[in-house]
N, C-alpha and C positions, 0 to 999 in steps of 0.2 A: 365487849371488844373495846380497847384503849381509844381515845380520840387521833385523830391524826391532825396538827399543828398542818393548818395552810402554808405554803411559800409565799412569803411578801412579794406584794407589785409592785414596781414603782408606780408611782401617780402619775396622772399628766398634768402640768403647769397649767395654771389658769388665775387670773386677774379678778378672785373676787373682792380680796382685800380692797389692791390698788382701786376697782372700780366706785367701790364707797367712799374711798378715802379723796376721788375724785371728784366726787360729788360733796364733799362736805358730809358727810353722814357720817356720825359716831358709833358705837356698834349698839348702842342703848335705839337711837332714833330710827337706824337700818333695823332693828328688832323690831320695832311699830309695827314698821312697813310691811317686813317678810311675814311675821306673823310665826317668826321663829323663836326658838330658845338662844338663850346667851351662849348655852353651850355648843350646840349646832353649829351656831356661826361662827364662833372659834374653832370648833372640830373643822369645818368644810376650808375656813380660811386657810387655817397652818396647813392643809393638806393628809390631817388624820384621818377623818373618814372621807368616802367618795360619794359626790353626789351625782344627784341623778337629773334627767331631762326637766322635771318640777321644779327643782331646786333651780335650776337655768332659767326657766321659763318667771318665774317671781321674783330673780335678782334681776332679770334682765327688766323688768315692769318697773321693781324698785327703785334702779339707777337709770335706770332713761335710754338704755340703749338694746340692741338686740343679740337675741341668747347666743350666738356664736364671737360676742365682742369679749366676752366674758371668758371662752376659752384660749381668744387670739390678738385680741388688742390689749397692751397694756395703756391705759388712757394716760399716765405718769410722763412717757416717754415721748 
């Protein structure tokens, strides 16, 4: 049986760049931190792939603030 090609979702916004980028972190030194790949955290940042409650939970440690600041505050602004 042939594959069947998912329907794209849009994403929903979320502030992980801006939040590193607020703190001063590079994405080499936010890497330290999360304990992630380079490429992870350019996938999650641009919004290619979607993460998950983990991924909130460890950025939100890495940058100093709480996992829902990350979906709803942009710190830039």
């Amino acid at each position: 049986m042939p594959s069947v090609p998912k329907p794209k979702r849009a994403r929903t916004k979320h502030y992980f760049a801006e939040w590193r980028e607020f703190r001063g972190l590079t994405q080499d030194r936010a890497i330290e931190r999360l304990g992630w790949s380079q490429s992870k955290l350019s996938r999650i940042e641009s919004g290619r792939t979607p993460y998950n409650e983990d991924d909130l939970a460890a950025a939100a440690l890495a940058y100093d603030c709480q996992p829902t600041d990350i979906i709803s505050v942009n710190p830039l602004k």
